[in-house]
DRENPA-3360 file (N, C-alpha, C; in nm, 2 decimals, always signed):
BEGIN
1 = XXXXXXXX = +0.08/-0.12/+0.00/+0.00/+0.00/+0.00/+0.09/+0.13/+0.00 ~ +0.17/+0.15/+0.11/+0.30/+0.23/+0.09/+0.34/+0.24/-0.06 ~ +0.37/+0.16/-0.10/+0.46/+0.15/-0.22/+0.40/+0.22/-0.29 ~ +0.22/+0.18/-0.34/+0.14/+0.26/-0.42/+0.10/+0.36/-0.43 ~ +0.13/+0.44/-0.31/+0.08/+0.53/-0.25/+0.25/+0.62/-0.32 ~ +0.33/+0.60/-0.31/+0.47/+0.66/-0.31/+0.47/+0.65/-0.48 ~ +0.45/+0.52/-0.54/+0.43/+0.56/-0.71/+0.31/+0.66/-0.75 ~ +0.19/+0.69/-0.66/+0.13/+0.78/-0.74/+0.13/+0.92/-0.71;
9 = XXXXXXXX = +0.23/+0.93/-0.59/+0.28/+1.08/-0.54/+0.38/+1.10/-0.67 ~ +0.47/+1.01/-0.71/+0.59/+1.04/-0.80/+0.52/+1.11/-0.91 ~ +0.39/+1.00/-1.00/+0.31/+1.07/-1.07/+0.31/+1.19/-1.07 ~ +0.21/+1.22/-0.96/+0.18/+1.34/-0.97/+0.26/+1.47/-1.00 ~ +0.35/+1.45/-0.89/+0.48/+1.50/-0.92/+0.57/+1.56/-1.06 ~ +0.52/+1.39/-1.11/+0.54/+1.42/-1.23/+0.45/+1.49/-1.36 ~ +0.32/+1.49/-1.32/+0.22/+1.53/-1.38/+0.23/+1.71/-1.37 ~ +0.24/+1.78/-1.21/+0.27/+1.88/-1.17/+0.39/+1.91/-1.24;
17 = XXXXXXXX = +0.51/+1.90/-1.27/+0.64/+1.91/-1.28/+0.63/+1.96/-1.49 ~ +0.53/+1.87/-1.48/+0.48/+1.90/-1.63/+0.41/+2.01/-1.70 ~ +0.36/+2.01/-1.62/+0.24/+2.09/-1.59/+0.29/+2.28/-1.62 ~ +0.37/+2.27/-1.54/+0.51/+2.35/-1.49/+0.53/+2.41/-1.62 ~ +0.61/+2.33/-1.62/+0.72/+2.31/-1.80/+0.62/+2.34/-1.84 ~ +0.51/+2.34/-1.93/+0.45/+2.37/-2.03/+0.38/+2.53/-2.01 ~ +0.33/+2.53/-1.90/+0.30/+2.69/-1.84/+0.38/+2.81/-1.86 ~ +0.55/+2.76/-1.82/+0.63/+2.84/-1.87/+0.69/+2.84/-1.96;
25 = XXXXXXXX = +0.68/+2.73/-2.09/+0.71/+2.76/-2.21/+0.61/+2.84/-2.27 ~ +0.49/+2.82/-2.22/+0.37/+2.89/-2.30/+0.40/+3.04/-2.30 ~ +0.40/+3.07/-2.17/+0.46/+3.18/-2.10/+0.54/+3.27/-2.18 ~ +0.71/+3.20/-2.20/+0.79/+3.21/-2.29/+0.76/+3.27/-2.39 ~ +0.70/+3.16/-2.46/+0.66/+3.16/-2.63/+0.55/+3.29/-2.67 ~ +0.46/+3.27/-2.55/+0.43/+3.42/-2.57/+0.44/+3.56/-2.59 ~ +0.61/+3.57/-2.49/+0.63/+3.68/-2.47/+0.72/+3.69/-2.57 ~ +0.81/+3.57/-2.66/+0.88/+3.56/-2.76/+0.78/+3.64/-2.88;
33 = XXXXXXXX = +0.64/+3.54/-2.93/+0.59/+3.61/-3.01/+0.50/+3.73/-3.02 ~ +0.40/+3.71/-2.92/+0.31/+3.84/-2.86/+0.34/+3.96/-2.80 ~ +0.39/+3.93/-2.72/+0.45/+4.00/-2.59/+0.50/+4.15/-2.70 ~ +0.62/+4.14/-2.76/+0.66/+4.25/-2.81/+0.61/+4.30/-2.87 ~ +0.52/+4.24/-2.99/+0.42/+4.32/-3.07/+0.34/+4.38/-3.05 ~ +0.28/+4.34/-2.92/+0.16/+4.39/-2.86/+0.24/+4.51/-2.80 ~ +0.31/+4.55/-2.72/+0.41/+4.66/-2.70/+0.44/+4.75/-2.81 ~ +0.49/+4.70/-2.89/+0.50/+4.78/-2.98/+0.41/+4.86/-3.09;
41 = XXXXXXXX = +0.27/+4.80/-3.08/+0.13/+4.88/-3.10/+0.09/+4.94/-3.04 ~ +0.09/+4.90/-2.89/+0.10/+4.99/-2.77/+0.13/+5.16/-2.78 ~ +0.27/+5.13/-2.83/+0.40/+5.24/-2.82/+0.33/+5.31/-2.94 ~ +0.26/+5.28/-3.03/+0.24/+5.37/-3.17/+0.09/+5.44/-3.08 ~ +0.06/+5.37/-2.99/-0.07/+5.45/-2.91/-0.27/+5.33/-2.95 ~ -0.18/+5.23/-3.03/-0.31/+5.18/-3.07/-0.36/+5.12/-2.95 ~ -0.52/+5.08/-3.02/-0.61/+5.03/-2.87/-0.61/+4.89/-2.90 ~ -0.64/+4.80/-2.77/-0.65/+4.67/-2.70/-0.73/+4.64/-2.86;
49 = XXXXXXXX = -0.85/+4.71/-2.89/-0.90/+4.57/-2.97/-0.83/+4.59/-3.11 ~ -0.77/+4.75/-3.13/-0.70/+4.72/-3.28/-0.59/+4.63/-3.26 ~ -0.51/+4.62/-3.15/-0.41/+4.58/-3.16/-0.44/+4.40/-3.14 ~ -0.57/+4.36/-3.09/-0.61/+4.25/-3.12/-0.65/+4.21/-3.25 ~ -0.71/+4.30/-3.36/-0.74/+4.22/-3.46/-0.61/+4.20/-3.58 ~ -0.49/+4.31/-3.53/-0.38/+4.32/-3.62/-0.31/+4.13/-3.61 ~ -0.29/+4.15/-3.48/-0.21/+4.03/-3.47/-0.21/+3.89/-3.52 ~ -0.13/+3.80/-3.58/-0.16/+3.74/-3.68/-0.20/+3.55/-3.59;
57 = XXXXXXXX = -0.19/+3.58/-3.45/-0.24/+3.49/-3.42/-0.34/+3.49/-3.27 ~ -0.36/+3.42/-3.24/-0.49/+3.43/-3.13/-0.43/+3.44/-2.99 ~ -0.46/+3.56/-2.94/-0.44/+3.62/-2.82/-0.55/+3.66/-2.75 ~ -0.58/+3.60/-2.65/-0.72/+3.67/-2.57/-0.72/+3.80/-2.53 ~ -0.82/+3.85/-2.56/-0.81/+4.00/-2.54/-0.77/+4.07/-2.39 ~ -0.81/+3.95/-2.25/-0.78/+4.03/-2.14/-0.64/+4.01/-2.15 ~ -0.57/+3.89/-2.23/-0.40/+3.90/-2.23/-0.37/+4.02/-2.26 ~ -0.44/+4.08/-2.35/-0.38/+4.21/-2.44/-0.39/+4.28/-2.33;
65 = XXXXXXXX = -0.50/+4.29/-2.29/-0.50/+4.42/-2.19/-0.39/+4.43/-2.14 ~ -0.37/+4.32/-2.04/-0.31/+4.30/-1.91/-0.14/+4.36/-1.99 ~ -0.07/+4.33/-2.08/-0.01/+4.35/-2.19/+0.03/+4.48/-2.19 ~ -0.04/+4.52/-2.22/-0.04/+4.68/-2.27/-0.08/+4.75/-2.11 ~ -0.17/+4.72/-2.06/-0.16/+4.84/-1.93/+0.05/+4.80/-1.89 ~ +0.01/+4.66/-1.86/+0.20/+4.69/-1.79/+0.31/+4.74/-1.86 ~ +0.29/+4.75/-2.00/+0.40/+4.84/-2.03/+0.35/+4.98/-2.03 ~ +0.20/+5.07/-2.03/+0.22/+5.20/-2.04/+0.25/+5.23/-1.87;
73 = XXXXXXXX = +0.24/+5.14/-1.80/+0.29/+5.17/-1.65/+0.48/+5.17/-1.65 ~ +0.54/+5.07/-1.70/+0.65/+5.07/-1.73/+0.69/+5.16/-1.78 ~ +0.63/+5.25/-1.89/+0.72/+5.33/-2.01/+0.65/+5.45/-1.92 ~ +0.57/+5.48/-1.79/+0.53/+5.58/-1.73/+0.44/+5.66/-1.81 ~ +0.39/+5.57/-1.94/+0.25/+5.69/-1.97/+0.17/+5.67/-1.87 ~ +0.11/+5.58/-1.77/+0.01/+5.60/-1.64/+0.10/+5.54/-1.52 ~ +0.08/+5.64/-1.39/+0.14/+5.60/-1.27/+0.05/+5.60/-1.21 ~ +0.06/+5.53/-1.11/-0.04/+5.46/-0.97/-0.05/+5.57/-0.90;
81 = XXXXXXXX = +0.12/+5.63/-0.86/+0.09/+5.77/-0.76/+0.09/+5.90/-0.81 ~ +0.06/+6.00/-0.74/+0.05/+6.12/-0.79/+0.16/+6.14/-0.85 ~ +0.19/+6.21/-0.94/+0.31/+6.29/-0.98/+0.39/+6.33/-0.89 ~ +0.50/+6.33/-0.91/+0.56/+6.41/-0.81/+0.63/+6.35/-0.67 ~ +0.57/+6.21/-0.63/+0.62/+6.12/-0.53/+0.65/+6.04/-0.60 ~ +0.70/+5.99/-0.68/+0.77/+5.87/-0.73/+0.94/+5.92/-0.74 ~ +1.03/+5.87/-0.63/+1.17/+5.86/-0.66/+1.24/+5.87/-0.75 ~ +1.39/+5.85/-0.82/+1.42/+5.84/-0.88/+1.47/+5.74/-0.95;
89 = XXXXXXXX = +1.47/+5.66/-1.07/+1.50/+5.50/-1.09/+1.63/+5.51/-1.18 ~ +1.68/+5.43/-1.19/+1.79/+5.40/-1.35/+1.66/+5.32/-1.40 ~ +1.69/+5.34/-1.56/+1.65/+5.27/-1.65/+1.73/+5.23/-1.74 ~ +1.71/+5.13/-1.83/+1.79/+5.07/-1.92/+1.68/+5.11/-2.00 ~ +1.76/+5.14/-2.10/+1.72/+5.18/-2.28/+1.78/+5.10/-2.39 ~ +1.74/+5.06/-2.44/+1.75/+4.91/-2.57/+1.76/+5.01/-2.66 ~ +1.87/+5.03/-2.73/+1.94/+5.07/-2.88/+1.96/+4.99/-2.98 ~ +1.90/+4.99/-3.12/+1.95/+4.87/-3.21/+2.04/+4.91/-3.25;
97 = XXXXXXXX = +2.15/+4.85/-3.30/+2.23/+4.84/-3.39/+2.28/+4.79/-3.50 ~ +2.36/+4.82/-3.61/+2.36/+4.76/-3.73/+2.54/+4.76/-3.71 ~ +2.53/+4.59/-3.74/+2.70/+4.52/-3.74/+2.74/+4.48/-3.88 ~ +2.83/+4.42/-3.89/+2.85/+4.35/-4.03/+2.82/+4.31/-4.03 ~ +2.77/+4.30/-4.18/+2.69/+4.24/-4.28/+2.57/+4.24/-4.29 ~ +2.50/+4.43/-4.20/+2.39/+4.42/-4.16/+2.27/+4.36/-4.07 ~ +2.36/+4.30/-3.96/+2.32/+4.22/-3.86/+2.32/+4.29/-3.75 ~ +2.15/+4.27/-3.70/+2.07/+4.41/-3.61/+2.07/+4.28/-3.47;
105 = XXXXXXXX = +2.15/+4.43/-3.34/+2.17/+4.38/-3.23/+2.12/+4.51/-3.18 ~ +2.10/+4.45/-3.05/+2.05/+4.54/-2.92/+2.18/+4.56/-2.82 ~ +2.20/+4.72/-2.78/+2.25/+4.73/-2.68/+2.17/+4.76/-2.56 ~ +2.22/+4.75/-2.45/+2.16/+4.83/-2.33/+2.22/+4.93/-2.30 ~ +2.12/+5.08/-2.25/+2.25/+5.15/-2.14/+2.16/+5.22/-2.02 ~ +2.20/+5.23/-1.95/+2.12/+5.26/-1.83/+2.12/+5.44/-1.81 ~ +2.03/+5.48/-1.82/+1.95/+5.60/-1.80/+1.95/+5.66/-1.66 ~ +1.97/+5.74/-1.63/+1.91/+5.77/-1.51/+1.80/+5.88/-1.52;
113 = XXXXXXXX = +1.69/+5.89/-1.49/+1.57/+5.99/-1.50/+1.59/+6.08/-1.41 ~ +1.53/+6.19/-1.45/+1.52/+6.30/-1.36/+1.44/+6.29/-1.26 ~ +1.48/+6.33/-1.11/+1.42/+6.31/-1.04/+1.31/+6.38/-1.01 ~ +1.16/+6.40/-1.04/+1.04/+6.46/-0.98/+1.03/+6.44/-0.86 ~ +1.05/+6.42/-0.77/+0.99/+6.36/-0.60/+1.01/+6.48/-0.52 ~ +0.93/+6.57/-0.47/+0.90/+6.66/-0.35/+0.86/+6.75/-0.44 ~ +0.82/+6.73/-0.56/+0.79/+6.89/-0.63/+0.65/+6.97/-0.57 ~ +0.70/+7.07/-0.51/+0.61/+7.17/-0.44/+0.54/+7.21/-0.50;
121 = XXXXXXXX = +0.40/+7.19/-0.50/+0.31/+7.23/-0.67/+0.26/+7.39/-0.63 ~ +0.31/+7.44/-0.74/+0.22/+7.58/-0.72/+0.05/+7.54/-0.78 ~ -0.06/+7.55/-0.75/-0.16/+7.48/-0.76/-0.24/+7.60/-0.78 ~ -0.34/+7.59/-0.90/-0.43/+7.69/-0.98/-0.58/+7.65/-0.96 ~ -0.64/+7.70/-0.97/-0.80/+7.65/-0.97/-0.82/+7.68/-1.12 ~ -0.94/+7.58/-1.14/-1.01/+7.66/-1.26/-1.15/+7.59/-1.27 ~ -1.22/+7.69/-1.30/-1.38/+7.66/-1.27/-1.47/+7.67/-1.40 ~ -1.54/+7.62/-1.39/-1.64/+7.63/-1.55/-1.63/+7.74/-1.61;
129 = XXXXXXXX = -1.65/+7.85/-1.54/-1.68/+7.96/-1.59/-1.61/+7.98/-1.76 ~ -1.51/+7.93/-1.68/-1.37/+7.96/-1.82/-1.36/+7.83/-1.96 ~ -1.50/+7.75/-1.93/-1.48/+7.63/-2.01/-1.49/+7.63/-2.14 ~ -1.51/+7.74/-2.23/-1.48/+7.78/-2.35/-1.36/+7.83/-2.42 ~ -1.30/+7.81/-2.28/-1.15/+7.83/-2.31/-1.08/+7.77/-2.25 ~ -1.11/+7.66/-2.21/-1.01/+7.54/-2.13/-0.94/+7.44/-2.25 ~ -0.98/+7.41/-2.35/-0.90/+7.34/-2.42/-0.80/+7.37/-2.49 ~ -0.82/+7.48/-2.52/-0.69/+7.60/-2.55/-0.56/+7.64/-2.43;
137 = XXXXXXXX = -0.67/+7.66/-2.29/-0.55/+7.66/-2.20/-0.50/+7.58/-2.15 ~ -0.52/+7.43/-2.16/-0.47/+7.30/-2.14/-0.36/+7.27/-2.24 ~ -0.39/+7.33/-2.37/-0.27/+7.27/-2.49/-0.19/+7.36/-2.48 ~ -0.18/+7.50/-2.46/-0.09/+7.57/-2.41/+0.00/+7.55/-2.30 ~ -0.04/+7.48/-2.20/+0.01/+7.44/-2.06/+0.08/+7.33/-2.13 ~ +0.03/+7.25/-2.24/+0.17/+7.09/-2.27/+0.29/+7.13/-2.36 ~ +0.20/+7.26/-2.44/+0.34/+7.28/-2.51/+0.46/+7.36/-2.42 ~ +0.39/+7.44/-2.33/+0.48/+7.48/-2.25/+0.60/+7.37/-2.17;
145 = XXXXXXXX = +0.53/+7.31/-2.15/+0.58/+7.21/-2.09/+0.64/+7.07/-2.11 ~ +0.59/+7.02/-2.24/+0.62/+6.95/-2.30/+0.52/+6.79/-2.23 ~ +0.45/+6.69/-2.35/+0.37/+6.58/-2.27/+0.43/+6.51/-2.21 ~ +0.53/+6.46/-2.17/+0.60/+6.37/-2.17/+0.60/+6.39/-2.02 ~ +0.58/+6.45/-1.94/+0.59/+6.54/-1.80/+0.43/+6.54/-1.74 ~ +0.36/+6.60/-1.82/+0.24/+6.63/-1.80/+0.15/+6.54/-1.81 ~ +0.06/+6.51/-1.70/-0.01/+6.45/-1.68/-0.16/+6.48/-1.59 ~ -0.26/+6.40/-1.62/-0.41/+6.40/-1.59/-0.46/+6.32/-1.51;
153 = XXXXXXXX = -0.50/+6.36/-1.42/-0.58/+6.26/-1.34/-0.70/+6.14/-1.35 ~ -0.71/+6.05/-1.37/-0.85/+5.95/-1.39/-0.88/+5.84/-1.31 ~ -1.02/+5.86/-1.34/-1.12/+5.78/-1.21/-1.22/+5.68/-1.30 ~ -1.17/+5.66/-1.41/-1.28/+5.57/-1.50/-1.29/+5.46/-1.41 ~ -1.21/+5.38/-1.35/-1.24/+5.26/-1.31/-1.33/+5.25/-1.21 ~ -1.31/+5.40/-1.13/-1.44/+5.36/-1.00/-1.54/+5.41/-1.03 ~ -1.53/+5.51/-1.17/-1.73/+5.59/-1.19/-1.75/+5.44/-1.25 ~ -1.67/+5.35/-1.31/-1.71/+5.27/-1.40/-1.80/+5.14/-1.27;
161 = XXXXXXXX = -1.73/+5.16/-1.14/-1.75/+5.03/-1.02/-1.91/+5.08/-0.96 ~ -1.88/+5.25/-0.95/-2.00/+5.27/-0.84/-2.10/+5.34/-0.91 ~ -2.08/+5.40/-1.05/-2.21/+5.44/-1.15/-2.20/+5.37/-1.26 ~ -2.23/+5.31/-1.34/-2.25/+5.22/-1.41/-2.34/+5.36/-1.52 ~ -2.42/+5.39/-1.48/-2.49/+5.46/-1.58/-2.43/+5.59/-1.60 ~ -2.29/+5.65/-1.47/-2.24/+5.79/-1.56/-2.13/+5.71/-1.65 ~ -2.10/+5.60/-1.58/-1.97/+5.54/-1.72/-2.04/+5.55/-1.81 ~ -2.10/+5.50/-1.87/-2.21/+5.47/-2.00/-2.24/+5.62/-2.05;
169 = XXXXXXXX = -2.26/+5.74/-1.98/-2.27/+5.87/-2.03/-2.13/+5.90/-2.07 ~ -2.05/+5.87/-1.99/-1.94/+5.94/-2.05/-1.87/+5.88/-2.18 ~ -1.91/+5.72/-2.17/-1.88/+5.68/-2.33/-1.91/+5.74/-2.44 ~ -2.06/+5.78/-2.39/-2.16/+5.82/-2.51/-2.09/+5.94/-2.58 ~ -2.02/+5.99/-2.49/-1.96/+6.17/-2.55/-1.84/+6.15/-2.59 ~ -1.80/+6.05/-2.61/-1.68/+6.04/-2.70/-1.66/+5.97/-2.84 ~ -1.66/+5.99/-2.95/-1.62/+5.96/-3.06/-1.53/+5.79/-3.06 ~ -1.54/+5.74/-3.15/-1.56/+5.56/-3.18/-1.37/+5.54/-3.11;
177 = XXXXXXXX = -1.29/+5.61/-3.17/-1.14/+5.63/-3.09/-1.13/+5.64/-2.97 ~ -1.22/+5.75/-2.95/-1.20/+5.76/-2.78/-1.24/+5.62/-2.70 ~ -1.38/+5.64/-2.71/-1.44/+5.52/-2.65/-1.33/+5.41/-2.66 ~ -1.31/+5.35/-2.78/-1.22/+5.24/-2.78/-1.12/+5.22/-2.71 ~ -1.04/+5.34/-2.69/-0.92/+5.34/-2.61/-0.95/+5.30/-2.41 ~ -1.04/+5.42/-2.41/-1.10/+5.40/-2.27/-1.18/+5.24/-2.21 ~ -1.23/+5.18/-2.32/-1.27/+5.10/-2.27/-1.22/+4.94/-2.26 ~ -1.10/+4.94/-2.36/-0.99/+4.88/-2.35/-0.89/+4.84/-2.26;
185 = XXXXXXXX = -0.88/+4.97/-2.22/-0.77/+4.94/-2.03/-0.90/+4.87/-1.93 ~ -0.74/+4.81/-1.89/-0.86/+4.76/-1.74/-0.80/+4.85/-1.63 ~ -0.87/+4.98/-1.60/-0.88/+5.08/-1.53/-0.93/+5.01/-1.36 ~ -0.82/+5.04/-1.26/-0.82/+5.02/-1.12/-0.94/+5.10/-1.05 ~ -0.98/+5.01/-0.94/-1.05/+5.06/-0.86/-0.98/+5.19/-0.82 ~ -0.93/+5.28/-0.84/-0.87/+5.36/-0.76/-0.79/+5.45/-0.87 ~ -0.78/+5.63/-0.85/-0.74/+5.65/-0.92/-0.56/+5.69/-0.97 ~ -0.59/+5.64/-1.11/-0.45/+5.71/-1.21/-0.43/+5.80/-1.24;
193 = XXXXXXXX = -0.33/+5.85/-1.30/-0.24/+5.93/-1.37/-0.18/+5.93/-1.52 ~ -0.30/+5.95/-1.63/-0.21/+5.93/-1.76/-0.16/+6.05/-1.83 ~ -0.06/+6.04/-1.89/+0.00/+6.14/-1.96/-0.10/+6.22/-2.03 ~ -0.10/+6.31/-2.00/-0.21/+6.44/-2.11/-0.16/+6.41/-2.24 ~ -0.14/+6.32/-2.35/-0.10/+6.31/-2.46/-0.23/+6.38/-2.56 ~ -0.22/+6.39/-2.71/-0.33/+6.49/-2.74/-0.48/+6.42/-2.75 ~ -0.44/+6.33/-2.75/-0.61/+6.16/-2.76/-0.67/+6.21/-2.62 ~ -0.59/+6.19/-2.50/-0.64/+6.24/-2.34/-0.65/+6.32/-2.31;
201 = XXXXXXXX = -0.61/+6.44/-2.38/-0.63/+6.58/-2.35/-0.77/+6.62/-2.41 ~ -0.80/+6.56/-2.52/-0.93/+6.58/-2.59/-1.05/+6.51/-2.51 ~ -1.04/+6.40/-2.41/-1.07/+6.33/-2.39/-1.16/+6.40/-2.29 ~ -1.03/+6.41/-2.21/-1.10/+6.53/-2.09/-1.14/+6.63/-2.10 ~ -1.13/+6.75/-2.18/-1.14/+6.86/-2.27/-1.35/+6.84/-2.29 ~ -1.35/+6.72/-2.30/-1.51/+6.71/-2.40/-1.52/+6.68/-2.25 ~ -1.52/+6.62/-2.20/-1.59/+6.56/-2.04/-1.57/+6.68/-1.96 ~ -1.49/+6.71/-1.94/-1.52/+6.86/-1.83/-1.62/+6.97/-1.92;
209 = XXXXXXXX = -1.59/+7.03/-2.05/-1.67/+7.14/-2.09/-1.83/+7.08/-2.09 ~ -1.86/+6.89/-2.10/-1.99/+6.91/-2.05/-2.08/+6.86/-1.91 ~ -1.91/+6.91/-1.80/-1.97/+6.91/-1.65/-1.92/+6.74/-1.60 ~ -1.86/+6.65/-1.67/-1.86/+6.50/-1.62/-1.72/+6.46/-1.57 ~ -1.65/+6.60/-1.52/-1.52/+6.56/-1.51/-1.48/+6.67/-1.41 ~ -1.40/+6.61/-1.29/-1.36/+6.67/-1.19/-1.20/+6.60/-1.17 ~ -1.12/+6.69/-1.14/-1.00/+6.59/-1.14/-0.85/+6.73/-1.18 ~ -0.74/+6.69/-1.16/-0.61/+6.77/-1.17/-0.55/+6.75/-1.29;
217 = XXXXXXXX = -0.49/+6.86/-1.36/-0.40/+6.82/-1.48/-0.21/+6.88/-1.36 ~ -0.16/+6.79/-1.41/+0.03/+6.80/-1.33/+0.11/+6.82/-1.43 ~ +0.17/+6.95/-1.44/+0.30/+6.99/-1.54/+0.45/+7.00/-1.47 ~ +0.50/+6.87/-1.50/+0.57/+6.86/-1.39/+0.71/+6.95/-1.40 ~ +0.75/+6.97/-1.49/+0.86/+7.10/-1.57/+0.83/+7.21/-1.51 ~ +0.68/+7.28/-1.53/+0.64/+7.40/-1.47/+0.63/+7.43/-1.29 ~ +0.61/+7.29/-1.28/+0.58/+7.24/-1.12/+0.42/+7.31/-1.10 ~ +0.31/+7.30/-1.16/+0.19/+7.36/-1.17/+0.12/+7.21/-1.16;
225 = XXXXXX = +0.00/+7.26/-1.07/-0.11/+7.16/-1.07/-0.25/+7.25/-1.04 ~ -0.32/+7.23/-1.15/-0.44/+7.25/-1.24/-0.55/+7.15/-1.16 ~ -0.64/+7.27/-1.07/-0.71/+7.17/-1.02/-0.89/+7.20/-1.10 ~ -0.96/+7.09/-1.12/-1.04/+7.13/-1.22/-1.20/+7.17/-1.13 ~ -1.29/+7.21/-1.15/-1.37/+7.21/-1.11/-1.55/+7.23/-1.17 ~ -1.60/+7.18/-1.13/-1.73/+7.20/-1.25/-1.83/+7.30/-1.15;
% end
């Protein structure tokens, strides 16, 4: 009985051990063929479902998601904390290069970013009144500043948890792009920080001028935070 008992633990073992292996080759093979592509559609700004119908083989779409939010968190188009408290990190930056005979390699080199952490915000109000002219003073404030720095506050994930019917209004007021983009992330209970790029600038731009958006734009160059108000 022992004995039987000790050959079908090995099984399993062996079954488990298998199990394993195939998980993390899958894993692998994924990130071998998917993984970068889907990043690299990402990086041109495309959404979860274009970048699912491009791809030439079958990827489930919450993979995509999951996919694409972790690198726009990695490449810092959306951060978890406010602006402004996050440390300072090294990064490594991947360079191709061309060798003999036309043979394309990758270098690394390690970056160090600037540090934003303690930035003292001079902080502005701005209230409806001026909402005929807020999209103009919002694109003024990135060029000044440049996007790359600049960032917007968002709460899609929890109007999306605790109103169900103002999510659904605020889709409505966005154009077939917009919508797509927004409803593609899988947006946290809790809110983010995406880069004011010109897609999210417009984004919020239509949602505040018609009253459905409360929330801060951060220019982190200017050291200014834009607090919005309806």
């Amino acid at each position: 009985m022992v004995k039987i008992m000790a050959v079908c633990n090995i099984g399993c073992l062996d079954i488990m051990d298998n199990k394993y292996f195939e998980n993390a080759l899958s894993g692998f093979a994924f990130d071998m063929a998917a993984g970068s592509a889907i990043c690299h559609l990402a990086d041109k700004g495309y959404t979860v479902k274009y970048i699912k119908e491009k791809l030439e083989y079958p990827v489930p779409f919450d993979k995509i998601q999951k996919t694409v939010w972790g690198y726009l968190l990695e490449e810092k188009v959306i951060l978890v904390e406010e602006p402004g408290k996050a440390s300072v990190k090294d990064k490594i930056v991947y360079m191709e290069k061309l060798g003999k005979y036309g043979r394309k390699s990758f270098c690394g080199k390690v970056v160090t970013e600037k540090d934003y952490s303690g930035i003292s915000w001079k902080v502005k109000e701005y209230g409806l009144m001026g909402k005929t002219g807020f999209s103009n003073y919002i694109a003024e404030k990135c060029f000044q500043n440049g996007r790359n720095t600049a960032y917007v506050s968002c709460d899609f994930g929890i109007i999306k948890r605790k109103n169900q019917c103002g999510y659904e209004k605020i889709l409505s007021l966005l154009d077939s792009r917009q919508k797509e983009y927004i409803e593609g992330l899988p947006w946290p209970d809790r809110r983010v920080y995406h880069q004011a790029d010109l897609r999210m600038q417009e984004i919020i731009g239509t949602l505040y001028e018609r009253g459905l958006y409360t929330g801060c734009f951060y220019f982190m160059e200017l050291g200014e935070k834009i607090v919005l108000h309806i």
